[in-house]
N, C-alpha and C positions, 0 to 999 in steps of 0.2 A: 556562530561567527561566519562560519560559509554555507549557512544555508542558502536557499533561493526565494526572494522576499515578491513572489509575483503569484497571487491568486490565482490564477487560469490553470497554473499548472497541480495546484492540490486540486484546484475543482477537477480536471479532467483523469487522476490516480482517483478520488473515491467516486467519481460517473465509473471509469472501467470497473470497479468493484462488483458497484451495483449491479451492473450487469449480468454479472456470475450467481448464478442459481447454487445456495448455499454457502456464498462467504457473506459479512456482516461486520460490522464496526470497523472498518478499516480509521488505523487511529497508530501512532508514535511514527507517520511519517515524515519520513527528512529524506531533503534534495537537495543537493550539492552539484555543483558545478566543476567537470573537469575538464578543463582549458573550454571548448561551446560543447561538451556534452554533458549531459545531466546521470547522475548517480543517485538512483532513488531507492532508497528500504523503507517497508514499511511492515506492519502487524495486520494479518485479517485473526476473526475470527470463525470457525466450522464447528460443525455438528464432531463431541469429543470422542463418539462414538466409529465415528468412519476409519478405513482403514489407511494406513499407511500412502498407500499408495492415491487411495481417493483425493489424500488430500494435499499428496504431490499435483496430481489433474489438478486442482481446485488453483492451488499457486500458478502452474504455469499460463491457465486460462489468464489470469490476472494479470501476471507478465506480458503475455502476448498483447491484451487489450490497450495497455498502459501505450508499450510502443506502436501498435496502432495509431496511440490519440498526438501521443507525443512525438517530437521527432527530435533528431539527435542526441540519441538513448546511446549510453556508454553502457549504463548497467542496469538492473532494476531485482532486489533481493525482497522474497517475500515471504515473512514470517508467519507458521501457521500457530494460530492458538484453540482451544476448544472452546467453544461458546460461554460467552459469562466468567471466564480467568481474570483473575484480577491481581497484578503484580504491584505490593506495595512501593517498589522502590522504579518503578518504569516511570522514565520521567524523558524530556526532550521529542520535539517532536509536536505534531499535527494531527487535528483529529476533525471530521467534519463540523465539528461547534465552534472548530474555532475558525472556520473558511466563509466568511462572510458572502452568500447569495445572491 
């Protein structure tokens, strides 16, 4: 219901993705609007092997690019998963298949 109904801005969350050496399927994100700034979470996936910490880096690189691309960033939360997780009840949300090119 208060999502953000504007393609530019999912295309420009999985472009930052891409970017980062070692995240992949960026997918269940949602962006929301609070009062003009945008509130964005979403899911990558990483190598399930790296450490802790690694994949703290990995998220923040994400974050930082995002507000790069985007401007008037309120928030941006990024969930780490290990490669190939598959949660049966993960539902809502945005995935590159569904951002029309």
């Amino acid at each position: 219901m208060d999502g953000v109904d504007n393609p530019d801005v999912y295309k420009k969350i999985i472009d930052a993705c891409k970017e980062v050496e070692g995240v992949s399927n960026p997918h269940r994100i949602r962006v929301r609007k609070i009062a003009n700034n945008y509130l964005i979470s979403l899911d990558i996936e990483a190598d399930g092997n790296m450490t802790l910490t690694a994949a703290h880096d990995l998220s923040l690189q994400v974050e930082q690019l995002i507000k790069e691309k985007i401007t008037d960033i309120f928030d941006v939360l990024v969930h780490v998963e290990p490669s190939g997780n598959k949660e049966p009840d993960e539902a809502f949300g945005i995935s590159e298949k569904d951002v029309v090119r």
